[in-house]
ZAGUVO-340105 format. One record per residue (C-alpha): x, y, z; residue in three letters; residue number from 0; chain. Coordinates in pm, 1 decimal. Example, Ala and Ser with C-alpha at 12.3 -4.5 7.8 and 13.67 -1.06 7.14 Angstrom:
REM ZAGUVO-340105
east:1230.0&north:-450.0&up:780.0&res:ala&n:0&chain:A
east:1367.0&north:-106.0&up:714.0&res:ser&n:1&chain:A
This chain:
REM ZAGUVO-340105
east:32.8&north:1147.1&up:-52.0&res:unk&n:0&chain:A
east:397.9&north:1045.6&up:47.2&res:unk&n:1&chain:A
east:530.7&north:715.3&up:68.7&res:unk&n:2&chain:A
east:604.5&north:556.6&up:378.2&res:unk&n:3&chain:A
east:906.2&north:373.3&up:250.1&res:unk&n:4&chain:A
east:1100.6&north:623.3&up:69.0&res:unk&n:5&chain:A
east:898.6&north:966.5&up:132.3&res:unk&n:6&chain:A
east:812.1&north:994.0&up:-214.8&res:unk&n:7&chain:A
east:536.3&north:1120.1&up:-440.3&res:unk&n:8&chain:A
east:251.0&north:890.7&up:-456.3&res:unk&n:9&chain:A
east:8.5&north:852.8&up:-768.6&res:unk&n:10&chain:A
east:-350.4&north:682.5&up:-781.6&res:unk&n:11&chain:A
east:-357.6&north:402.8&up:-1039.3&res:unk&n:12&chain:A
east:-561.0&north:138.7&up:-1153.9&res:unk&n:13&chain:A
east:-486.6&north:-227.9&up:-1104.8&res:unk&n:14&chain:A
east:-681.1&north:-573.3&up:-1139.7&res:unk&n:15&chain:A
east:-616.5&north:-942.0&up:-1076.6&res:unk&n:16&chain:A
east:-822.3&north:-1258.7&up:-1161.1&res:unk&n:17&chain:A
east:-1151.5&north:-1123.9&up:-951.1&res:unk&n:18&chain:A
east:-1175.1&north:-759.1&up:-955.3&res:unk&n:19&chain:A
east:-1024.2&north:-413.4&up:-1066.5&res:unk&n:20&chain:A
east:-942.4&north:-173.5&up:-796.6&res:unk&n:21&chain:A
east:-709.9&north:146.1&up:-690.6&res:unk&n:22&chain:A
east:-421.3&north:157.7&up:-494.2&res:unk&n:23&chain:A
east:-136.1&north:387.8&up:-468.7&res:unk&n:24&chain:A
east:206.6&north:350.7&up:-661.4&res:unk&n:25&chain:A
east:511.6&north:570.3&up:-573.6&res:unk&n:26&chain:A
east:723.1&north:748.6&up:-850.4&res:unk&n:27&chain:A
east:1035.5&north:660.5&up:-666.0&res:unk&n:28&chain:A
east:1049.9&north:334.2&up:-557.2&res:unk&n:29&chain:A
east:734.5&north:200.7&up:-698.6&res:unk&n:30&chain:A
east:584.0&north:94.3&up:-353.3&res:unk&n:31&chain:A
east:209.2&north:-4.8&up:-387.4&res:unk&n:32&chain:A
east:-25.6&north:50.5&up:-152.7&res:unk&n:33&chain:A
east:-432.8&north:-64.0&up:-172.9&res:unk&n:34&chain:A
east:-661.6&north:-111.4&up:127.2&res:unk&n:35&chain:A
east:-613.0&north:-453.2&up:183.6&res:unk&n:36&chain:A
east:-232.2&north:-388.5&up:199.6&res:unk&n:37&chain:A
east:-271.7&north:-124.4&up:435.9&res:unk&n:38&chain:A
east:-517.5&north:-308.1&up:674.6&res:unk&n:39&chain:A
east:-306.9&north:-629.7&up:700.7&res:unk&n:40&chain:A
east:38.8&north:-409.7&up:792.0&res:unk&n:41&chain:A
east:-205.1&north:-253.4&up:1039.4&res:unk&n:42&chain:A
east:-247.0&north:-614.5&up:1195.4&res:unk&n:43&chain:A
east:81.8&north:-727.2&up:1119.8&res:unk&n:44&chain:A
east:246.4&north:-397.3&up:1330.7&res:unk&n:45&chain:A
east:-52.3&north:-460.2&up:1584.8&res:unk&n:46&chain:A
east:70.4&north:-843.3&up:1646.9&res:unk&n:47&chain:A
east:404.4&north:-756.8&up:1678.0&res:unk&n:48&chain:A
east:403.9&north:-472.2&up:1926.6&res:unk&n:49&chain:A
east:153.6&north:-746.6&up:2143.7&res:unk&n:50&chain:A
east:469.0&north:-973.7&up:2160.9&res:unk&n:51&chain:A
């Protein structure tokens, strides 16, 4: 997987907050993280703004 900020290699790695522990993405250059949740809401973020 590449990262959409810098083009670079992506790794799967383990992460957890308060509630739960889940997987995301984390780049080797510029240490961009990427889960589900984060990709969803830029979905709806980019999806609002193109509306305006």
């Amino acid at each position: 997987m590449r990262c959409p900020k810098c083009q670079g290699l992506m790794y799967s790695e383990m992460f957890c907050d308060f509630i739960r522990i889940f997987i995301g993405w984390k780049c080797l250059n510029c240490g961009e993280v990427l889960d589900p949740v984060i990709v969803s809401n830029r979905r709806k973020s980019n999806s609002i703004q193109t509306a305006l």
